[in-house]
MARNUSE-374975 format. One record per atom (N, C-alpha, C): residue in three letters; x, y, z. Coordinates in steps of 0.02 Angstrom, whole numbers, padded with zeros to 5 digits, always signed. Atoms other than C-alpha are relative to their C-alpha. Example, Ala and Ser with C-alpha at 12.3 -4.5 7.8 and 13.67 -1.06 7.14 Angstrom:
ALA+00045-00059+00000ALA+00615-00225+00390ALA+00045+00060+00000SER-00042-00059-00003SER+00684-00053+00357SER-00039+00055+00037
END
This chain:
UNK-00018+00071+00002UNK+04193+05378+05793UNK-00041-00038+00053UNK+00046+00054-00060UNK+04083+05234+05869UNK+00065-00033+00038UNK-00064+00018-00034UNK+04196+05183+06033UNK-00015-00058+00023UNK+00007+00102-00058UNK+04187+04983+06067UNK+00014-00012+00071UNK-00056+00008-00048UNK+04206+04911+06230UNK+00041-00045-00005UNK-00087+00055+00035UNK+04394+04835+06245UNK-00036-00062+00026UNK-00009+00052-00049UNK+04320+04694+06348UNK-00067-00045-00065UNK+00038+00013+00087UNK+04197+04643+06156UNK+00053-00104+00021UNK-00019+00071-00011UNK+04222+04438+06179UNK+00003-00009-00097UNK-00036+00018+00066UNK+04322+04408+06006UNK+00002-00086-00016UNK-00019+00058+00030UNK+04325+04262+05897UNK+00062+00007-00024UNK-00058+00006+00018UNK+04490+04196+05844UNK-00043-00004-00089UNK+00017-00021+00089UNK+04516+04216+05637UNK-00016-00068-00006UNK+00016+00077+00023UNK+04506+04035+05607UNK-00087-00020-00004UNK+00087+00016-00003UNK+04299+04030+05678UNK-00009+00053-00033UNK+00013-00044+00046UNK+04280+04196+05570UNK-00010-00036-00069UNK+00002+00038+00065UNK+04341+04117+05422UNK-00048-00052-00026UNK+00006+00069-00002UNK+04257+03956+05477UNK-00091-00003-00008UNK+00080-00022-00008UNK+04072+04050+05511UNK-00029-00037-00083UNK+00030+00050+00060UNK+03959+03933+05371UNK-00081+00010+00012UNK+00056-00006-00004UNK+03792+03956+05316UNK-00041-00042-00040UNK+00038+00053+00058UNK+03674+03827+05231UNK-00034+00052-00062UNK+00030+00003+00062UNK+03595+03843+05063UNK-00030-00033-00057UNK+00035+00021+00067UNK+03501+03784+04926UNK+00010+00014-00048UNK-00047-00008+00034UNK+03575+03761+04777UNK-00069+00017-00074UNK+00053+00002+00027UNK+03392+03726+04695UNK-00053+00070+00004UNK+00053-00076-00004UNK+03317+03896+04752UNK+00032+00055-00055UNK-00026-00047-00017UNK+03453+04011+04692UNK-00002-00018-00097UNK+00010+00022+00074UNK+03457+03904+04511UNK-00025+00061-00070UNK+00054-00027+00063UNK+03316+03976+04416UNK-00012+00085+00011UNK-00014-00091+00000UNK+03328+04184+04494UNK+00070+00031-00029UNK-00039-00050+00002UNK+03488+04212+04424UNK-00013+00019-00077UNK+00017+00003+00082UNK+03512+04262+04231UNK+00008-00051-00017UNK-00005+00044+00022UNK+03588+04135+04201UNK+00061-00052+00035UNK-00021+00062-00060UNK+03663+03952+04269UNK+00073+00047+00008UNK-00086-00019+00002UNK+03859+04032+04223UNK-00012+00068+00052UNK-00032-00048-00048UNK+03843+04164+04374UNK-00009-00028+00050UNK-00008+00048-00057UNK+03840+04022+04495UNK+00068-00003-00017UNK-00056+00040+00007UNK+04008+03995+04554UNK+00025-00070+00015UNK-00019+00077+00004UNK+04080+03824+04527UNK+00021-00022+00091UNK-00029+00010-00080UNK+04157+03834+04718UNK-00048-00012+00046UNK+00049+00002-00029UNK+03982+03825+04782UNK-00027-00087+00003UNK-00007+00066-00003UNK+03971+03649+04730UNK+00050-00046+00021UNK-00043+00058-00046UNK+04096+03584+04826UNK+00018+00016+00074UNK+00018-00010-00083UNK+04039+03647+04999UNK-00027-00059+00026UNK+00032+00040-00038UNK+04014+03524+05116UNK-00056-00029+00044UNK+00065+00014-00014UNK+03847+03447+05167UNK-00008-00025+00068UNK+00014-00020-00074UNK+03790+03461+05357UNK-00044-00009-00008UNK+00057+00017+00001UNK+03641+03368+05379UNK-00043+00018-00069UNK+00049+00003+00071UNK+03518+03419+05231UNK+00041+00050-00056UNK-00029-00066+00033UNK+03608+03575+05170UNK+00085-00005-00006UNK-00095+00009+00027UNK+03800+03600+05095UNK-00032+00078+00038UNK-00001-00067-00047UNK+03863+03762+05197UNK+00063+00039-00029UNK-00060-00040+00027UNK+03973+03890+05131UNK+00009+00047+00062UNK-00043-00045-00051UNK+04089+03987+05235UNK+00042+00065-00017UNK-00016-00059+00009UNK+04171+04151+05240UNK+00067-00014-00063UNK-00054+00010+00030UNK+04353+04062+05189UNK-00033-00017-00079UNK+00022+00018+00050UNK+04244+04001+05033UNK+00012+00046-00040UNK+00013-00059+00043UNK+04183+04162+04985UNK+00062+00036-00025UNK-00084-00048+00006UNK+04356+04253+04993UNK+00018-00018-00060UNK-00017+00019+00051UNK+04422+04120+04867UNK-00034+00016-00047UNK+00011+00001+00062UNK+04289+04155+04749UNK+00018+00085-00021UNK+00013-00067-00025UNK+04305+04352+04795UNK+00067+00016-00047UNK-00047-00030+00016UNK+04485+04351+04736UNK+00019-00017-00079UNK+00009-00022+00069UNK+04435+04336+04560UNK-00039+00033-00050UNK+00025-00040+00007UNK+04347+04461+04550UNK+00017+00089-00050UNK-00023-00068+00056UNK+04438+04581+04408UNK-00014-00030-00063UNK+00034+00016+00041UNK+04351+04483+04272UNK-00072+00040+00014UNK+00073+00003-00006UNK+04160+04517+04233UNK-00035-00058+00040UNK+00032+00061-00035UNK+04129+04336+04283UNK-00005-00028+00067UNK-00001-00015-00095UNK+04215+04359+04446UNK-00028+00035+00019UNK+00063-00050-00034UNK+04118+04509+04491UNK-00077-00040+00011UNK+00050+00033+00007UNK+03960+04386+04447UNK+00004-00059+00063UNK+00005+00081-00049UNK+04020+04227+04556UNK-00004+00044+00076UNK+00020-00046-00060UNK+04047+04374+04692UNK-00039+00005+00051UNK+00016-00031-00005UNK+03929+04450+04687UNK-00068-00071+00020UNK+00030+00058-00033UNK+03815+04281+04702UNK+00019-00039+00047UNK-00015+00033-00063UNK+03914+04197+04826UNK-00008+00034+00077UNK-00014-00029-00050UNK+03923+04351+04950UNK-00106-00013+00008UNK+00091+00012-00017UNK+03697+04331+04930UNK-00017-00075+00032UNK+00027+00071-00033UNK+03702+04147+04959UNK+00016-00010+00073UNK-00032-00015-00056UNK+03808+04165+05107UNK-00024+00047+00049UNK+00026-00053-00039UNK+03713+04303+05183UNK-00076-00011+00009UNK+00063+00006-00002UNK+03552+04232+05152UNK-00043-00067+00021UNK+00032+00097-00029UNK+03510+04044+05216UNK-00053-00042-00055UNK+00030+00063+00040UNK+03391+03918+05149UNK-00076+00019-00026UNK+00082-00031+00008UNK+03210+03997+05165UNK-00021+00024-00066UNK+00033-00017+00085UNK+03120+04016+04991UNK-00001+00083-00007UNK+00011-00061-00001UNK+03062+04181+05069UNK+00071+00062-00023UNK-00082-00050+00018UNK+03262+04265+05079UNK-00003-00027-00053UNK-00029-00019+00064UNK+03299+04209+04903UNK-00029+00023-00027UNK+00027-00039+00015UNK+03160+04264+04850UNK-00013+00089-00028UNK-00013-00058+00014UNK+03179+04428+04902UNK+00065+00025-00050UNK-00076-00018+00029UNK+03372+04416+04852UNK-00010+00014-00073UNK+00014-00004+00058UNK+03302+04368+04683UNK-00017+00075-00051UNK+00026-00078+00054UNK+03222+04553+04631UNK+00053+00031-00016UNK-00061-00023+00040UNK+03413+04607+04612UNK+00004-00008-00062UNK-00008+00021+00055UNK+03430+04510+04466UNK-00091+00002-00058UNK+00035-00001+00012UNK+03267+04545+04424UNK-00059+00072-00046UNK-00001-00085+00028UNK+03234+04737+04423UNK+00065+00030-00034UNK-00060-00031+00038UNK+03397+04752+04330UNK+00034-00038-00056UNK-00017+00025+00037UNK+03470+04711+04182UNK+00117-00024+00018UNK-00046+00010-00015UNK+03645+04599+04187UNK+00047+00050-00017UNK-00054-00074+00037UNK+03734+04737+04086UNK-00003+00051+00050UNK-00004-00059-00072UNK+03676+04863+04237UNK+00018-00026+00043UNK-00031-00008-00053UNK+03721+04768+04368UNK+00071-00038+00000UNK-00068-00010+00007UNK+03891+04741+04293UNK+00044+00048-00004UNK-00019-00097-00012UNK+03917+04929+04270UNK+00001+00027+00064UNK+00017-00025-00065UNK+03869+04972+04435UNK+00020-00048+00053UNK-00060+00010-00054UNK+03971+04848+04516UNK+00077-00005-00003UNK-00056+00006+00007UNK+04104+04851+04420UNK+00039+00061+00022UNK+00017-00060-00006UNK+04102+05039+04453UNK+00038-00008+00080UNK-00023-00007-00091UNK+04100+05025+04656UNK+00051-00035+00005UNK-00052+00026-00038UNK+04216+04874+04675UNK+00077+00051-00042UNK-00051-00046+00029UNK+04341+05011+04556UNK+00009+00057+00057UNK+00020-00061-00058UNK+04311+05147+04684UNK+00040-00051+00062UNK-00024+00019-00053UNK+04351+05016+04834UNK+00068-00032-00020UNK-00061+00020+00026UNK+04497+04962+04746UNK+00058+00062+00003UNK-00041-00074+00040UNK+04569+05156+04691UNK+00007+00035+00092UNK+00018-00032-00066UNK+04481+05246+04854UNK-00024-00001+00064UNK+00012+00023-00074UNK+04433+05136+04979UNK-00053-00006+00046UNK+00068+00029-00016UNK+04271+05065+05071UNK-00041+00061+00024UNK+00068-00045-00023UNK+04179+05231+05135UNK-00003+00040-00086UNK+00007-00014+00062UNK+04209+05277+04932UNK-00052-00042-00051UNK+00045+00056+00028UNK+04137+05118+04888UNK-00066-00010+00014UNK+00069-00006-00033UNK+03999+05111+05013UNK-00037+00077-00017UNK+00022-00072+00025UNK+03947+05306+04950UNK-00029-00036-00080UNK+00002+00038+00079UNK+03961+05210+04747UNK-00078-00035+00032UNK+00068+00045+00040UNK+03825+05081+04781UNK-00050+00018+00062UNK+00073-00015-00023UNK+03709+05177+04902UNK+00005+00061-00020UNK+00017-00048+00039UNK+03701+05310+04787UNK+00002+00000-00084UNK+00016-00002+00059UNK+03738+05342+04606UNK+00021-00081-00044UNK-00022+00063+00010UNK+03811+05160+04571UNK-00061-00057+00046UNK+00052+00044-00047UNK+03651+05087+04686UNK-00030-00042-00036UNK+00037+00093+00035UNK+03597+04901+04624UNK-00064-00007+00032UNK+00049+00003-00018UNK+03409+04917+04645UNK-00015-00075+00036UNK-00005+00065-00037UNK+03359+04782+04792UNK+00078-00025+00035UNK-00055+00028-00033UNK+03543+04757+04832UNK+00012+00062+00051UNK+00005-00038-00047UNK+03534+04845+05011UNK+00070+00007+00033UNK-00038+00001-00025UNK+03667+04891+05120UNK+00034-00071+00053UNK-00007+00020-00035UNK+03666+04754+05220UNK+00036-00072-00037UNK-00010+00044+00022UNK+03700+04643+05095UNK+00059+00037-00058UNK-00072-00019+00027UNK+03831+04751+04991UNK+00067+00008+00020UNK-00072+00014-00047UNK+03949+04769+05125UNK+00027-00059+00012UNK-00024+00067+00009UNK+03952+04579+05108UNK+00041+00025-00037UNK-00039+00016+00077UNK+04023+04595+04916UNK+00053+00051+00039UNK-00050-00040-00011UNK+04125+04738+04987UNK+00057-00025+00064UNK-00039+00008-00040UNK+04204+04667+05138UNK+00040-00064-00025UNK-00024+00062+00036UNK+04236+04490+05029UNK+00049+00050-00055UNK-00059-00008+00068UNK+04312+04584+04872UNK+00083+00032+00027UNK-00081-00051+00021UNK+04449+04714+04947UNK-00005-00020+00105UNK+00004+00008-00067UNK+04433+04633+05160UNK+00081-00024-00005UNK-00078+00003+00022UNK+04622+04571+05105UNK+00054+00024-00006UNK-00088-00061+00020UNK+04719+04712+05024UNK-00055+00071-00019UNK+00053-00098+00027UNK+04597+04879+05035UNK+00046+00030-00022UNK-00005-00073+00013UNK+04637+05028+04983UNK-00003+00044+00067UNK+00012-00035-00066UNK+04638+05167+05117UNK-00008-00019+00064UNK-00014+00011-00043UNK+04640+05173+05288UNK-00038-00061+00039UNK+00030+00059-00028UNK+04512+05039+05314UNK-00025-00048-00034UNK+00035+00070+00045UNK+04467+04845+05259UNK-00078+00016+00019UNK+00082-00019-00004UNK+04275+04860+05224UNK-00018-00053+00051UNK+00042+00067-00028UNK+04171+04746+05351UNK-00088+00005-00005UNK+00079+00021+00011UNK+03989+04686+05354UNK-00018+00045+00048UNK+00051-00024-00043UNK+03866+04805+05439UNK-00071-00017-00027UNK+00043+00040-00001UNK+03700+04726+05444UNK-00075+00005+00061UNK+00066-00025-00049UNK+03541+04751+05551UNK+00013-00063+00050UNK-00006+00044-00044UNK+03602+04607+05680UNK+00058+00037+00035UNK-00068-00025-00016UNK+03790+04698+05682UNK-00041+00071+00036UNK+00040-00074-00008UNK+03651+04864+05716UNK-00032-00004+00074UNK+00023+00021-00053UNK+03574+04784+05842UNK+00041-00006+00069UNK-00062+00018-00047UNK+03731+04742+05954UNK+00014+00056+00013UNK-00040-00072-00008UNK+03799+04925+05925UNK-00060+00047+00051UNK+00032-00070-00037UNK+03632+05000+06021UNK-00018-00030+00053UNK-00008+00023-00039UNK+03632+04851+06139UNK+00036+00029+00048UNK-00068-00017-00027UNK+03813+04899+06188UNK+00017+00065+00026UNK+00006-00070-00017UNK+03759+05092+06202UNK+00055+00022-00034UNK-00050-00026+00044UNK+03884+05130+06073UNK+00001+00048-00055UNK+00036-00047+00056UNK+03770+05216+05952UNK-00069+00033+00037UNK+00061-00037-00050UNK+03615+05343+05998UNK-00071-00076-00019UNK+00071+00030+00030UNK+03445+05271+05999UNK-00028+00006-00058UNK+00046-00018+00059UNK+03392+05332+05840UNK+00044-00037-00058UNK-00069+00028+00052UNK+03557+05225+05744UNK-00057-00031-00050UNK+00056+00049+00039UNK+03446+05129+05606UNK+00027-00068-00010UNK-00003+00045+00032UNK+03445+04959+05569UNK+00010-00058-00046UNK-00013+00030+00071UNK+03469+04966+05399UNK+00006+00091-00053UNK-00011-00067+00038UNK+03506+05111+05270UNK+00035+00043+00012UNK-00044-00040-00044UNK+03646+05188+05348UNK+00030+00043-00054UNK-00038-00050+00013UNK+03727+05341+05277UNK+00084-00027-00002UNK-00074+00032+00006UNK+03905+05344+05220UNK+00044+00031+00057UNK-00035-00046-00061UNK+03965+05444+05369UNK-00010-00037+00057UNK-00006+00018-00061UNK+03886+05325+05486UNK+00017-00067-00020UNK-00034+00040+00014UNK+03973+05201+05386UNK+00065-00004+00013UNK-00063-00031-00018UNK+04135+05279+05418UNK+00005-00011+00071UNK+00000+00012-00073UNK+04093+05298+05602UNK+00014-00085+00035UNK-00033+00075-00024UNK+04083+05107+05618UNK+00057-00030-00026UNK-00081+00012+00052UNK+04233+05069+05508UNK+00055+00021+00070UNK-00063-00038-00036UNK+04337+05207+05625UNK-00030-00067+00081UNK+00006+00021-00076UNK+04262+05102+05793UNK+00016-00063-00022UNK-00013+00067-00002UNK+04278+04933+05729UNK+00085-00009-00011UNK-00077+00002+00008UNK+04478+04981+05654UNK+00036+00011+00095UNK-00032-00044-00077UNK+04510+05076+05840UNK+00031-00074+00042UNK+00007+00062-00064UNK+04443+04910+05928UNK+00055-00055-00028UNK-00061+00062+00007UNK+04565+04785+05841UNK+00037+00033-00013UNK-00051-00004-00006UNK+04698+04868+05842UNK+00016+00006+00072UNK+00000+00006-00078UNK+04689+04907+06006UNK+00008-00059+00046UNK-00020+00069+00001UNK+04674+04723+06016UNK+00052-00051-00031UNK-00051+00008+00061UNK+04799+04682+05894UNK-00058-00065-00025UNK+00052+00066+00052UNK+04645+04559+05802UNK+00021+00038-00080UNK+00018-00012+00057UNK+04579+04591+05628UNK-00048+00023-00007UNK+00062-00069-00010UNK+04435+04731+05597UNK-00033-00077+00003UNK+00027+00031-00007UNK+04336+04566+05537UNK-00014-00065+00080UNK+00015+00044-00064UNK+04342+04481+05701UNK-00023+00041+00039UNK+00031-00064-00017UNK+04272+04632+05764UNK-00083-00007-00003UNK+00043-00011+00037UNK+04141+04642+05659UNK-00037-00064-00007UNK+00018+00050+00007UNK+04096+04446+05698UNK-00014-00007+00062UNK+00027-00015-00101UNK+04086+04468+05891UNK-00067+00046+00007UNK+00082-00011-00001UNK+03957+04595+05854UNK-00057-00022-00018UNK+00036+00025+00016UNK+03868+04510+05748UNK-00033-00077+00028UNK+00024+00077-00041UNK+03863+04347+05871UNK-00029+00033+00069UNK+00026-00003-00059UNK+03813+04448+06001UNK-00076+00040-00002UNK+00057-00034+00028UNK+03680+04540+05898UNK-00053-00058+00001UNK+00049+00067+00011UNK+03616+04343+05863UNK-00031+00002+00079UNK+00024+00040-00085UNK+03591+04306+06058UNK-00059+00054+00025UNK+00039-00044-00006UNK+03478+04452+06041UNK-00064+00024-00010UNK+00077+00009+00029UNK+03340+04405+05935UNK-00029-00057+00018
END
């Protein structure tokens, strides 16, 4: 188990929830299949200087209709817009998801994992889509989004999934919490587990929420680059 320290400067749930990221509504348009896997909730984010900004509380709402096909779709695009900002370059990349795969595969293969994190619970889920359920281009860093949005509520098993991320990666080898050799990005499901068991330890220990956890690292991962 990765061991936090207790003294981790926590956000309250409210700035968790409240964390907002701009987007372009015009980039994201023309990469998906098609307009209907935009969710409607995206258009009524609020506009902050040039950009409308979606927020975590956003995503959740669209997250918790997610036992349709169409919910898995608004998801599964809201947790990318949200994770990815304004730059042509990130959607870009985001884009080859929908690109190297057909919609029928990557409705199988997520309908697949979020079943698994539903039945057996986020190191089941996270095993599903970085292995035989794996959405070519959709990396870890960006599936533990969809995974910590769909079942971060009412998991399954002993732990709510949270975001690990090459910023959240960064903080953990800052903090001397992980060896030098921790990676970045592509993490194993065991050293998925490991942060799961350190991030559950640390809020409870705190009496928080894993995700406020998991948002302290990631703000302290920012002050880093």
């Amino acid at each position: 188990m990765i061991v936090l320290p207790y003294q981790l400067d926590l956000p309250d749930h409210d700035t968790v929830l409240g964390q907002a990221i701009p987007f372009d509504r015009t980039r994201w348009i023309p990469v998906l299949p098609d307009a209907a896997w935009w969710p409607s909730e995206l258009d009524s984010c609020p506009i902050v200087g040039k950009w409308p900004r979606v927020d975590r509380r956003t995503v959740f709402s669209i997250a918790r209709k997610a036992n349709t096909g169409e919910g898995r779709r608004h998801l599964l695009v809201a947790a990318l817009v949200w994770g990815t900002g304004t730059k042509a370059q990130s959607v870009h990349r985001r884009s080859q998801i929908f690109v190297r795969s057909s919609a029928a595969d990557i409705d199988a293969r997520l309908g697949s994992a979020l079943a698994a994190l539903r039945e057996r619970g986020a190191t089941e889920a996270y095993w599903a889509l970085n292995n035989d359920r794996h959405i070519p281009h959709l990396g870890a860093a960006f599936f533990t989004k969809v995974l910590y949005f769909a079942g971060g509520e009412s998991p399954a098993g002993p732990y709510r999934p949270v975001i690990l991320d090459s910023v959240v990666s960064r903080a953990l080898k800052d903090l001397k919490t992980v060896d030098a050799d921790w990676p970045e990005n592509g993490w194993t499901t065991d050293q998925y587990r490991q942060y799961l068991e350190g991030v559950h330890d640390l809020a409870q220990r705190r009496g928080v929420l894993p995700d406020q956890v998991e948002a302290a690292l990631f703000f302290h991962g920012k002050q880093l680059s």
